[in-house]
C-alpha positions in Angstrom: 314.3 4.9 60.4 312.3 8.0 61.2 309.9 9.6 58.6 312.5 12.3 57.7 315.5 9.8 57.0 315.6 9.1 53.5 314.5 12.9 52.6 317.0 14.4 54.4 319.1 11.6 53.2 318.3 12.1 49.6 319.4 16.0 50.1 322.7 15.1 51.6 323.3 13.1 48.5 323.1 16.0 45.9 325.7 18.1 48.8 328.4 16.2 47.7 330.8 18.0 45.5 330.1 17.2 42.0 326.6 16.3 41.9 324.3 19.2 41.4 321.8 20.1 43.9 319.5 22.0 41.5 318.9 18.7 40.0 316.6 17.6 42.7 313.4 18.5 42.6 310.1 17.3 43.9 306.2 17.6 42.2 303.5 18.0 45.2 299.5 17.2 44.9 296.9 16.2 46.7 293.8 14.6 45.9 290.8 14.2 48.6 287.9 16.1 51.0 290.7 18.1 53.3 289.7 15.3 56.2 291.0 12.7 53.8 293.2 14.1 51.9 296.0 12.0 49.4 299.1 13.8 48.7 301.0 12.5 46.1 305.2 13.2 45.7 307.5 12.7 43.0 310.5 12.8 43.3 312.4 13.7 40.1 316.6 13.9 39.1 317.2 16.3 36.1 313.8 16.2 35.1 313.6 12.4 35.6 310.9 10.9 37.9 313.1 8.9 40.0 310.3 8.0 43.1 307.0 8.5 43.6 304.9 8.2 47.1 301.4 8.5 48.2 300.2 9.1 52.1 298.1 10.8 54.3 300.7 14.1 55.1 302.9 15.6 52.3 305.8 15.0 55.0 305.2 11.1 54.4 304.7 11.3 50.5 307.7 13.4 50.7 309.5 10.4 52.1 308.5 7.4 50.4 309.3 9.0 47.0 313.1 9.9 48.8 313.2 6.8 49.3 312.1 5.4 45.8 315.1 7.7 44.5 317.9 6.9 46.6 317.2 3.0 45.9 316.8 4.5 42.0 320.4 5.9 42.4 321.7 3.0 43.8 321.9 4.1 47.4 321.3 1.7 50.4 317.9 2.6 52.5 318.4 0.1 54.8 
């Protein structure tokens, strides 16, 4: 899967009719000297923290913690 998959796929999930897309949201940081910096995602569901990820870009955090959610939700990221 490519690095955007499960964000992208975790945004098509709350475009379905029904499900609210206001309640996705994501928290950003990042920890670390700016040549080794940490950013940290979570990924949270009506205020929930649903996933959580941790890498070197905020584009990989961004994804892990997707990913953490959609398995959270019951979603396949296979």
């Amino acid at each position: 899967m490519s690095q955007t998959t499960h964000t992208t796929s975790i945004n098509n999930y709350f475009q379905v009719p029904g499900r609210d897309p206001a309640a996705l949201s994501f928290e950003e940081s990042s920890t670390g000297p700016s040549d080794k910096v940490v950013w940290t995602v979570v990924c949270k569901v009506n205020g929930q923290t649903k996933g959580t990820g941790s890498a070197s870009t905020k584009t990989e955090a961004r994804n892990l913690a997707s990913k953490q959610a959609l398995e959270a939700l019951g979603q396949s990221t296979a």
